[in-house]
N, C-alpha and C positions, 0 to 999 in steps of 0.2 A: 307431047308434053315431057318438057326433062324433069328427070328426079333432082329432088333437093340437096344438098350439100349435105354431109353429116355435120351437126352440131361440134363447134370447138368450146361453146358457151364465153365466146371470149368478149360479148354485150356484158351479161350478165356480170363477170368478172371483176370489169373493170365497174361496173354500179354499185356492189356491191363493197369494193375496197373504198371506193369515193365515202358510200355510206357511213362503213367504218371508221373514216380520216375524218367524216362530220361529230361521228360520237365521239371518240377521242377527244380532237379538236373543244367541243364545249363542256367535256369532262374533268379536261384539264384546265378548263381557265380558270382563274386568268395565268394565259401562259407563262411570264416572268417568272411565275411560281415555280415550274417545272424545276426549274434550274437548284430548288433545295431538295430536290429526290436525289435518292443513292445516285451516285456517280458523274454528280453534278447535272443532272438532270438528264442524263444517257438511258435512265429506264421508262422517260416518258417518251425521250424523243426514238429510241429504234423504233417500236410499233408505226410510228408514225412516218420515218424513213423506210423503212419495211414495206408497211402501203401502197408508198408512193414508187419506189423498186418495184414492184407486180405490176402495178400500173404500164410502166415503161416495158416492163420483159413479156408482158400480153402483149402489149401492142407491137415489138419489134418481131417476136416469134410469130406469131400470126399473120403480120405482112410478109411472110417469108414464103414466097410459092412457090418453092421443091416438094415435088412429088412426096417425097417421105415427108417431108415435116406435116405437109396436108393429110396423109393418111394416118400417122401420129397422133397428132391433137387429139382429132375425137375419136382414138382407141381409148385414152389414158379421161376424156371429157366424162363420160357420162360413170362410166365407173369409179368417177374420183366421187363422184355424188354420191353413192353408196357409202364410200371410207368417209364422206361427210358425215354423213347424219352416225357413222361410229364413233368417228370423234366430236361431234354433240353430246351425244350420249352420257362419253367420257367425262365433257366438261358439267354438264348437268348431275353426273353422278361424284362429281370432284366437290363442286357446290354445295351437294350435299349431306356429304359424308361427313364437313368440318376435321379434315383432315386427317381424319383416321386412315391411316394402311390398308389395304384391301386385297384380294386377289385379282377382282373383276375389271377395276380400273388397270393395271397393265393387259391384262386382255382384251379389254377393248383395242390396246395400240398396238398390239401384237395384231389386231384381227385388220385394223386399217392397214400393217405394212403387208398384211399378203394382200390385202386389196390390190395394195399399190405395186404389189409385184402381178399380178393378175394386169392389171393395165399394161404392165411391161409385156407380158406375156400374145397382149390384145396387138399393139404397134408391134411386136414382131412379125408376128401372122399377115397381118396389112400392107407391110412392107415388103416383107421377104427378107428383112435384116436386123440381128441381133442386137445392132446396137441401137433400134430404133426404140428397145425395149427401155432406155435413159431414159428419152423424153418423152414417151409415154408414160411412164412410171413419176416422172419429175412434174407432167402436167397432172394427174391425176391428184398429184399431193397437192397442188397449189391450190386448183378446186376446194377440197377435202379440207388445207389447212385457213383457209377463208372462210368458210363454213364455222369451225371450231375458233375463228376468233371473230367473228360475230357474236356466237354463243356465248362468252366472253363479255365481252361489252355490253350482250344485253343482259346477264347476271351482274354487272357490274353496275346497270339501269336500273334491274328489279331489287338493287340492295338498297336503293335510299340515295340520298344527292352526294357529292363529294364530301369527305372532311372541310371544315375551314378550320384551316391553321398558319400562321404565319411561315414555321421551319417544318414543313414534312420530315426531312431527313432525321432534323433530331428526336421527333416521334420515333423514327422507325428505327433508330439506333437503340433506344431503350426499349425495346419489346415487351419486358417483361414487367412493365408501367408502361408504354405508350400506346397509342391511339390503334385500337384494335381495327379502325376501318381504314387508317393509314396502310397497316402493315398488309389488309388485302388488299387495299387497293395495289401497291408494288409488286404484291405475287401476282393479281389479274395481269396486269402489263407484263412482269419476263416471262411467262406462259403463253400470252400471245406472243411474244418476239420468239420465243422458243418453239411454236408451230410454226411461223412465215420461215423461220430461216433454216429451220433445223430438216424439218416438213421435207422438201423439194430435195432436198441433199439422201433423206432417206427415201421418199420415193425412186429416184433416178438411181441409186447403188442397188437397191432390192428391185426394180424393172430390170435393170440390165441383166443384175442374177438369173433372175427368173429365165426370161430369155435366155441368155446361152446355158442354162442348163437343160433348157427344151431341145436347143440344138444339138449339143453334145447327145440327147438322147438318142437323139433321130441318124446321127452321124454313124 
């Protein structure tokens, strides 16, 4: 009997961004509406284009069967699930602080990015190559930052149904008279757009670190 494949999670992945694009999707409706958030409606629709981005970059990276990319993946897969449930944490502990300053929420993000340099560290060793320490570090964040924007939506669930208002935007231009659940709701959205995009860019620089600075040890 052969051994099984190590897990890339990249089922899982892509169900879960689907998920996401469902919550979003009836959070925002009715859609026309988007279109009066900040930036003529660019803070509803990145999360959403964001998504569907993972979507396509699971699926094109995964079909890719070089040796390194296959031992890649699931270095940077199952360890991203750890930097997950940190950046949970994070957004649960964001929720409910009400916005207070803290110590412990950047150390949460500081603890996911050694994570994600640990992932790098994982695809190097698997590989035999430093730079394999990118996209394992890059995958491990993707995992991690879908995790952290689920959490996301579903505090955005646990808070009560959407505002109805005709002009969101001009709620959220007056802050200091407008719709208190307007103006989270626009922070919930560029917080998730700010883990799908920002996520994978800071995985894959702190993977690669990591990695060649193992090598240069070793060297």
């Amino acid at each position: 009997m052969g051994t099984s494949a190590p897990p890339t999670l990249r089922t899982p992945l892509i169900l879960v961004a689907l998920v996401n694009l469902a919550i979003l999707g009836m959070w925002l409706w009715p859609w026309p509406e988007v279109l009066n958030l900040p930036g003529n409606g660019t803070t509803g629709f990145d999360p959403a284009i964001s998504l569907l981005g993972y979507i396509g970059l699971v699926l094109w990276i995964t079909s890719n069967r070089q040796e390194a990319i296959q031992k890649a993946l699931p270095a940077g897969a199952m360890v991203g699930l750890l930097a997950g449930f940190i950046l949970v944490a994070e957004v649960m502990l964001e929720a409910r602080s009400a916005g207070q300053p803290g110590f412990l929420q950047p150390a949460l993000l500081g603890a996911a990015g050694i994570v994600w340099g640990i992932a790098g560290l994982r695809g190097s060793r698997a590989t035999g190559n430093a730079r394999s320490g990118m996209l394992s570090g890059a995958w491990s964040a993707m995992v991690s930052c879908l995790m952290a924007c689920t959490a996301i939506f579903a505090e955005m669930c646990f808070a009560g149904p959407p505002p109805e208002m005709q002009d969101p935007w001009k709620q959220y231009q007056g802050l200091a008279i407008g719709n208190p659940e307007t103006q989270a709701l626009v922070h919930s959205l560029n917080t998730a757009t700010g883990f799908l995009l920002i996520g994978p860019l800071v995985g894959a620089a702190v993977g690669q670190m990591f990695a060649f600075f193992e090598r240069n040890q070793k060297s």
